[in-house]
C-alpha positions as CSV (number, residue, x, y, z in Angstrom):
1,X,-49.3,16.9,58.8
2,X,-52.4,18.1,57.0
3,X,-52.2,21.5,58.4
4,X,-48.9,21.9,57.1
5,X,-49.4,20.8,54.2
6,X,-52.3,23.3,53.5
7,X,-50.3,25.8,54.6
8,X,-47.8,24.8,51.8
9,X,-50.1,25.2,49.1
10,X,-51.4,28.3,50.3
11,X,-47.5,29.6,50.9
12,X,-47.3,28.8,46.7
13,X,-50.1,30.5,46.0
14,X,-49.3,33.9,47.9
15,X,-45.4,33.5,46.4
16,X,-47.3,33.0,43.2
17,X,-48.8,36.7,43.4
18,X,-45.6,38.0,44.4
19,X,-44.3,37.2,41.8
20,X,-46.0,38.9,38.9
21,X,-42.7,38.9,36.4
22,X,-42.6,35.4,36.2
23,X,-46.3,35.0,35.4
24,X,-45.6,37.4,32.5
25,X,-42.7,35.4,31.6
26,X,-44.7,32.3,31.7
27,X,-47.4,33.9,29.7
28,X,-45.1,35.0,27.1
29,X,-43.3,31.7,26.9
30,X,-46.9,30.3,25.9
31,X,-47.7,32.5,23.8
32,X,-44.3,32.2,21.5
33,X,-44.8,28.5,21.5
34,X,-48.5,29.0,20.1
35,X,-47.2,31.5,17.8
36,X,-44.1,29.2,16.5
37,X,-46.3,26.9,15.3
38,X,-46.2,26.4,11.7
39,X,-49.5,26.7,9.5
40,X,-50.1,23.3,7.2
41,X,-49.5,24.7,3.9
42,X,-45.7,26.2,4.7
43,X,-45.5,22.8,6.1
44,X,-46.1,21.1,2.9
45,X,-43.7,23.2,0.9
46,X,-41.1,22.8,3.4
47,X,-41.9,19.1,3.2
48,X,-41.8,19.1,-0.6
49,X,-38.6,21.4,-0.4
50,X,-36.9,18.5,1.9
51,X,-37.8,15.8,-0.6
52,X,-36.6,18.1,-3.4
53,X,-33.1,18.6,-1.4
54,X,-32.6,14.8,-1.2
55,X,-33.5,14.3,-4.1
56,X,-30.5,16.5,-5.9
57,X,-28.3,15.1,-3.3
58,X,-28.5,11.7,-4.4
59,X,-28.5,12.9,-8.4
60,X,-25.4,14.3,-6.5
61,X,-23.9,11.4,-5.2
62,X,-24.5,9.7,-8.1
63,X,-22.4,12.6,-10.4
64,X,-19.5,12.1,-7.3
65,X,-19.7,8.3,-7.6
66,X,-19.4,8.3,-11.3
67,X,-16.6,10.7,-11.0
68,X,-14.8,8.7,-9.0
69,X,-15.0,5.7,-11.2
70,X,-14.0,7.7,-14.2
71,X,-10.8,9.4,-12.2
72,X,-9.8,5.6,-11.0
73,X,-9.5,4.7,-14.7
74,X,-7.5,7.0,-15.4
75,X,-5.7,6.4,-12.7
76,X,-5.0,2.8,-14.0
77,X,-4.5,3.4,-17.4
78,X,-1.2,6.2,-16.4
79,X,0.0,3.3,-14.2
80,X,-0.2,0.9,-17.4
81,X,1.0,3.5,-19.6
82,X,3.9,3.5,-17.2
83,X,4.6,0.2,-16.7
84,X,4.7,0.1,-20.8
85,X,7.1,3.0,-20.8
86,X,9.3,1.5,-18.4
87,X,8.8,-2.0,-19.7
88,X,12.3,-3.8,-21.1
89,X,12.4,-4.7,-24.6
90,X,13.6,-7.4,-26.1
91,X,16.4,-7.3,-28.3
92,X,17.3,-10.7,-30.8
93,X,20.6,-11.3,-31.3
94,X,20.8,-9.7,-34.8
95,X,19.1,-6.2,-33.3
96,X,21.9,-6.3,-30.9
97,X,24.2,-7.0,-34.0
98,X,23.4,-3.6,-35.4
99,X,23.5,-1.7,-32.3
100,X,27.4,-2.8,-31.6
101,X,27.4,-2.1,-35.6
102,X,26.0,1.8,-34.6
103,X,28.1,2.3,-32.1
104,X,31.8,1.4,-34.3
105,X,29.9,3.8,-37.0
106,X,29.3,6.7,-35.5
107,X,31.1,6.8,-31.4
108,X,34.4,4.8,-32.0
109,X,34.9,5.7,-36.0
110,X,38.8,5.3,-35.8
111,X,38.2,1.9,-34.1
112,X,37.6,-1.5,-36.1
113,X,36.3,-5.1,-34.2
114,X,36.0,-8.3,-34.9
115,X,35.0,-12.1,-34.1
116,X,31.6,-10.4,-31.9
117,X,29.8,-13.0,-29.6
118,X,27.1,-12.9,-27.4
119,X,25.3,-13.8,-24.7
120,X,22.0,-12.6,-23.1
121,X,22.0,-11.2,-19.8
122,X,18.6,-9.8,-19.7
123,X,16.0,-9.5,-22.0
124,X,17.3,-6.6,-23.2
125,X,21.0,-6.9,-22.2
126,X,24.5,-9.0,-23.7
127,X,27.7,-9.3,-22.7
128,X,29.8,-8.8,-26.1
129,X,33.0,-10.5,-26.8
130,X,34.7,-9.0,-29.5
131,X,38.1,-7.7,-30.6
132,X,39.2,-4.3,-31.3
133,X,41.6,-2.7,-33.3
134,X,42.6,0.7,-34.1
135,X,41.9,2.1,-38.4
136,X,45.2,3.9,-38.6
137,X,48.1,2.8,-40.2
138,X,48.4,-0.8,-40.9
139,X,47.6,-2.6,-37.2
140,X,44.8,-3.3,-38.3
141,X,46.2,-6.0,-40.5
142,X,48.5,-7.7,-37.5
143,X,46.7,-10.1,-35.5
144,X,49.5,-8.6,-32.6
145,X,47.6,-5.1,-32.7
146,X,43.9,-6.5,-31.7
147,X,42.8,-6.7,-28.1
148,X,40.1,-8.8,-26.8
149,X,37.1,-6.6,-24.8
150,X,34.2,-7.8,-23.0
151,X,31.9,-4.8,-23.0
152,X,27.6,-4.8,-21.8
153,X,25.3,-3.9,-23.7
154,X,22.1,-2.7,-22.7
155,X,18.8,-1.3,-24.7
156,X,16.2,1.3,-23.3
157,X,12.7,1.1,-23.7
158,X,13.1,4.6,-25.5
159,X,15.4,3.1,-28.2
160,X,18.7,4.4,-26.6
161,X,21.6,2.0,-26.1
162,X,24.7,2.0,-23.8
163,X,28.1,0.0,-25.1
């Protein structure tokens, strides 16, 4: 068992000089990893170039972070200003007076109405009892010539009203 091992080791070292490319390669291998090596002052800058990098990325983060903050107010104030725009009004009795008031003025001129009651459906809604009667000629002054209408109103947050 000795003999063949001995015989082994002296195989490795005769394949060894046969070899002589990869003792160049494994000289040249050493010598590039000798070589890589960095001297102590670039280390230090890269070092200090490192802390300088984090450095602006948390002045970074920080920028994102309040960024984000700021954009999620605004976020919540549209969505407020929204539900305000789209909130119902309400309308008293007396406001809803002087729309049914607008609407004989100016959309139903040649109409006239009379005995007007209310009552709230909504916040910003009636039903309106009332009776109508045309302007021309003298029906207006037959109680035979009025009709009885129940008619909704309803308000918009933008002021408009439908009758």
């Amino acid at each position: 068992m000795l003999r063949h091992h001995t015989l082994t080791v002296v195989q490795y070292k005769k394949s060894k000089m046969k070899h002589p490319k990869l003792n160049i390669l494994v000289f040249a291998i050493s010598i590039l990893t000798l070589n890589s090596c960095v001297l102590k002052t670039d280390y230090e800058e890269l070092e200090n170039e490192k802390k300088e990098l984090k450095n602006k990325l948390e002045d970074v983060k920080e920028e994102l972070s309040d960024i984000s903050y700021k954009y999620e107010l605004l976020i919540e104030e549209k969505r407020q200003a929204e539900i305000e725009k789209n909130k119902k009004p309400y309308i008293t009795d007396k406001q809803a007076l002087g729309y049914i008031k607008d609407n004989f003025s100016f959309y139903e001129k040649d109409m006239k109405y009379r005995n007007v009651q209310l009552r709230r459906i909504t916040d910003n809604s009636f039903r309106v009892s009332l009776e109508e009667c045309t302007k021309k000629g003298g029906f207006s002054d037959n109680n035979f010539f009025w009709n009885s209408r129940v008619r909704t109103l309803t308000v918009h947050s933008d002021g408009k009203y439908d009758f």
